[in-house]
C-alpha angles and dihedrals in degrees: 000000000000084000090058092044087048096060094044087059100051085047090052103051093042082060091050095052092043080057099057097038110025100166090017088059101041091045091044089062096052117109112265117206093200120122121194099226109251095254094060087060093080094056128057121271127220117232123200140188107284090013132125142178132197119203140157116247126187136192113301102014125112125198122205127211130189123218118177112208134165126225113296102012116137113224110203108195145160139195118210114216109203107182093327132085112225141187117221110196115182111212116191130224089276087060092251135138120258104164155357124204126183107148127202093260092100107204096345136069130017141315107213127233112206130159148126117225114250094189146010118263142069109321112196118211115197124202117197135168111266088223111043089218101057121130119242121290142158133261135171137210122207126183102214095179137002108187156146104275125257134178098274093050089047091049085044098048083049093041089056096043088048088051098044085057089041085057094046086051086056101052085056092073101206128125099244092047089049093061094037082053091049087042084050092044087051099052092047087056089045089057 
């Protein structure tokens, strides 16, 4: 059952971003043949609407990325795992942390970034390995959409954040963290 609800949610939430973002979207998932050079890797790195960047990352390295952003913009991006696992984390302006998505698509597929800014200012996005041993792989960012926030962007940002808790309830393995995961699953496809 939660595997089912699971996809429908993934499903759901794939539609939803197809519906804010239609050619963004589609061009955003075309193969890019652009490379950052290797001494960029060490800086951060500015990120901007409609851009991307492809790297290697190995065990135990973080890149850090900067996004400016002003109250109330919705930020619609992906990382493209390609034979590694990474953790993306979103720090605001304040330095604090505002999420952590690893999704459960091991070295394939996409780790979503999803928010609404809460307030003006440089947000720094981080990608790491999710084991600190791994060997060196590639991954890509891409920025599908960077806009002034509506009411689907604003159902989709809190459908992401509902479902990356959801996930976190499943790892626990107890009963009672099972059923709130399906209850949190529920609520991100209702939104």
């Amino acid at each position: 059952m939660l595997h089912a609800l699971l996809s429908r949610l993934m499903a759901g939430i794939l539609w939803s971003a197809l519906m804010l973002g239609h050619a963004q979207y589609a061009s955003a998932c075309l193969p890019t043949v652009r490379t950052v050079p290797q001494a960029v890797q060490q800086e951060i790195t500015r990120l901007e609407a409609n851009g991307f960047v492809e790297r290697e990352l190995k065990g135990g390295e973080v890149h850090a990325f900067r996004i400016s952003m002003v109250q109330g913009q919705f930020l619609h991006g992906v990382v493209e795992q390609k034979g590694l696992d990474v953790v993306v984390t979103m720090f605001g302006p304040d330095g604090k942390q505002l999420f952590s998505t690893d999704s459960p698509n091991g070295s394939g597929g996409s780790e979503p970034v999803v928010m609404l800014a809460e307030a003006s200012g440089e947000y720094r996005l981080e990608v790491r390995t999710a084991n600190n041993k791994a060997p060196a792989g590639r991954y890509e960012i891409k920025i599908i959409s960077l806009l002034e926030s509506t009411p689907k962007s604003r159902d989709h940002a809190a459908a992401q954040r509902v479902f990356e808790e959801a996930y976190r309830l499943r790892l626990q393995r107890t009963a009672a963290s099972r059923q709130a995961a399906i209850e949190k699953f529920e609520q991100a496809l209702r939104l």
